[in-house]
Each structure stands twice: as C-alpha cells, then as structure tokens.
N, C-alpha and C positions, 0 to 999 in steps of 0.2 A: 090348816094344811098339814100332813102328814111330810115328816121329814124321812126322806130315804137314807139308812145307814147301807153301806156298799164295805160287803169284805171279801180283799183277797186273797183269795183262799186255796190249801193243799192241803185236802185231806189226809194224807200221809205225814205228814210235818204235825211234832205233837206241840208244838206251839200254836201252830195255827188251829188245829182242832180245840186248846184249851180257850184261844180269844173268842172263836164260836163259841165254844158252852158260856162263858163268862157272858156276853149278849145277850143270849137268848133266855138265861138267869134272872136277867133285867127285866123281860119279857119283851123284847124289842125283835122284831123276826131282820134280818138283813139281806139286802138280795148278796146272794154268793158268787161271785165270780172267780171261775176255775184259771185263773192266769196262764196256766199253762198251756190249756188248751184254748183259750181265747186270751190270748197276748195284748196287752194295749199296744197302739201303733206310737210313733214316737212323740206325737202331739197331746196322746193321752198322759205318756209318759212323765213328760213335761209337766207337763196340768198336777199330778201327783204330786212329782220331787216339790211344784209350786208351794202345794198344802200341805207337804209334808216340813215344807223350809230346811229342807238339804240340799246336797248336790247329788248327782249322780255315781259317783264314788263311793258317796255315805251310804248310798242304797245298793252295793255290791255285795254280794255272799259270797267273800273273798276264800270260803273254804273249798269252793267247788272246781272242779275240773278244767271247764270251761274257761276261769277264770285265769288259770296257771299256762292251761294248752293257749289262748288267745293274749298273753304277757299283758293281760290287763293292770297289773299294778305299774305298768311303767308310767311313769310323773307327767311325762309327754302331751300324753294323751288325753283329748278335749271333751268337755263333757258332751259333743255332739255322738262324739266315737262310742262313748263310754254307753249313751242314751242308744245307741244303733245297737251295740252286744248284746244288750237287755232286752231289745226287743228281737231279736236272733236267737239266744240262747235266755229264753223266759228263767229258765231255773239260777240265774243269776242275780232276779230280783228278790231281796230281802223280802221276807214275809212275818205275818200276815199286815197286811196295810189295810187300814180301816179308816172310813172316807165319810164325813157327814158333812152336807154342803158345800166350804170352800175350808173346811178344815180337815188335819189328815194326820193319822200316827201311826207306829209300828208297833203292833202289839208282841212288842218283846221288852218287858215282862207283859204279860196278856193283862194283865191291871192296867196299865197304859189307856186301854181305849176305855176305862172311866171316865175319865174328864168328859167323852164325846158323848155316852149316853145322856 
C-alpha cells in the first residue's frame, strides 16, 4: 500500500516551496494542497493541530495582519475561536504542514518533514 504524503502548501512562501523541493528530493511526489484556496473546514483543522500535537495558537502566524486586526493574541480566547479565524482568514495557518497518515509537522525548518519521509 502506497502511503499518501499531503503538503500544505503556498507557493509564494519560500519555506514552503523549499519543504516541496526537500520531498520530492527524496523522490516521494506529494498531493499539494493550496490551503488558501481550499481551506480545511474546522473538523479538518482539528484532525491537523491532532497530528501535529499542538494547539491552535501554536499554529498562528502571529505576524500577519489578520491576526493583530482580529486581537487574536488576547489569552481569552478558545481554541474553538482561534480554530474558526483559521479557517476565515486561511493566511493565518502556519505553513507548510506536512501530513503522512496520523502524523503531521511543520516544515519550518523544511528538514523537519525528514523524519516522515
């Protein structure tokens, strides 16, 4: 059985295009999923931060606009809230996230998704 690796991915983001090269280096092809343009919904989201073994917090790209316009650093706020902004404003999820069965990491540094190849 061929195991599916899943990355997602923003080609504009040079991190995320070096975890691609780094993959497919290995010779492993991965289906690419454009996050931005296909958002996980909040169930998927979950399922992630699951295999990722973070919280939704940990998975914010606290430099972005979005983040400062919608006072997402306030302490308050539950990781339901936090899981809802993400899938609102996609450009808040840290990237690239690389997915191989129920395991899952952030290729930052893009070395990171060694272990899963």
């Amino acid at each position: 059985m061929t195991e599916t690796i899943q990355i997602f991915h923003n080609p504009r983001c040079s991190k995320s295009r070096q975890t691609l090269a780094l993959i497919e280096e290995k010779g492993v092809q991965p289906e690419i999923i454009l996050y931005l343009e296909n958002t996980p919904d909040e169930n998927e989201l979950k399922e992630i931060l699951s295999k990722l073994g973070i919280s939704a917090r940990e998975l914010l790209r606290k430099g972005e606009q979005d983040y400062k316009d919608h006072n997402l650093s306030d302490p308050t706020l539950s990781e339901q809230d936090l899981i809802g902004k993400m899938t609102q404003f996609p450009k808040l999820i840290e990237r690239p996230i690389v997915i191989k069965n129920d395991k899952a990491v952030l290729g930052r540094p893009p070395e990171n998704v060694l272990g899963l190849l």
